[in-house]
N, C-alpha and C positions, 0 to 999 in steps of 0.2 A: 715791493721794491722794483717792479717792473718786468716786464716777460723774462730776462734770460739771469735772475736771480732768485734764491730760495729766500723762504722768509725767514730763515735763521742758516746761519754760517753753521760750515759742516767742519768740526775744529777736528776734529782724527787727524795725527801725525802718523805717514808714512818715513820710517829712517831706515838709513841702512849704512854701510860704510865696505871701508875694503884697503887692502895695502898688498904693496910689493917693495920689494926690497929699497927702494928710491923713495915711495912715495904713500901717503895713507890721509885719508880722505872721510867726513863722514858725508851726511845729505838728510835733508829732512824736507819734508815737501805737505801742506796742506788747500785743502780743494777752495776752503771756506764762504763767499756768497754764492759762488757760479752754480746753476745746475750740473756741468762737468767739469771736469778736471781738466785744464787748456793747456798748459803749462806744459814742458817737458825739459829734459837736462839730458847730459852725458858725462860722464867720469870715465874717461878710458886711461888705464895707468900703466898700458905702451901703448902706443901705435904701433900698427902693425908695419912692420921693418924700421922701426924706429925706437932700438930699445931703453933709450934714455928720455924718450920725450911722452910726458903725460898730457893729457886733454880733458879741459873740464869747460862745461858750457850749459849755460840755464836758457831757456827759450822763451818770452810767456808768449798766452796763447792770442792776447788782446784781443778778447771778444769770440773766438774762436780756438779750437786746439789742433786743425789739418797742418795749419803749416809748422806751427812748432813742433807737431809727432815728426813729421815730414822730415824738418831741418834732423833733428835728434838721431833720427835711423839710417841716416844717408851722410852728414856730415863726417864724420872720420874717413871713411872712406874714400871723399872726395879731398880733404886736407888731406893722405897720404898718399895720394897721385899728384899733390902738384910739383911740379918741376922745379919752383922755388925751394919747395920742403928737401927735392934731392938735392936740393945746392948748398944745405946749408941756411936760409934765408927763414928761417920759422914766422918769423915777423912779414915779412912779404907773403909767406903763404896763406897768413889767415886773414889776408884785408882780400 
């Protein structure tokens, strides 16, 4: 099926889930043609200094997984610095 696909889909389901008092979530994720797993997400259920606001985000990897780990490990942190998010503005801070 071409260099960067196995000859048979790798069907193993990773799940996992989690809650807090606001909010509860599961997530299920499989690797299936690609030789790795591209793809990445985030479920955070506060942001930090934001205790009513949850965060959820799927990445894929399209063709690669640097920038989707990339986006997944760094994005909250950068949504809870921005200026719009102190303003109230949630919607302005994630465009």
């Amino acid at each position: 099926m071409g260099n960067s696909y196995l000859e048979k889909p790798i069907t193993t389901k990773k799940t996992g889930w989690a809650e807090n008092k606001d909010y509860k979530y599961a997530s299920c994720e499989m690797q299936g043609w690609r030789k790795n797993m591209e793809d990445a997400f985030i479920a955070e259920l506060e942001v930090p200094g934001f205790e009513h606001i949850a965060l959820f985000g799927v990445f894929d990897g399209h063709g690669g997984g640097e920038v989707s780990k990339f986006v997944a490990a760094h994005f909250v942190e950068v949504f809870s610095k921005r200026k719009s998010l102190q303003e109230g503005k949630i919607g302005q801070a994630l465009t």
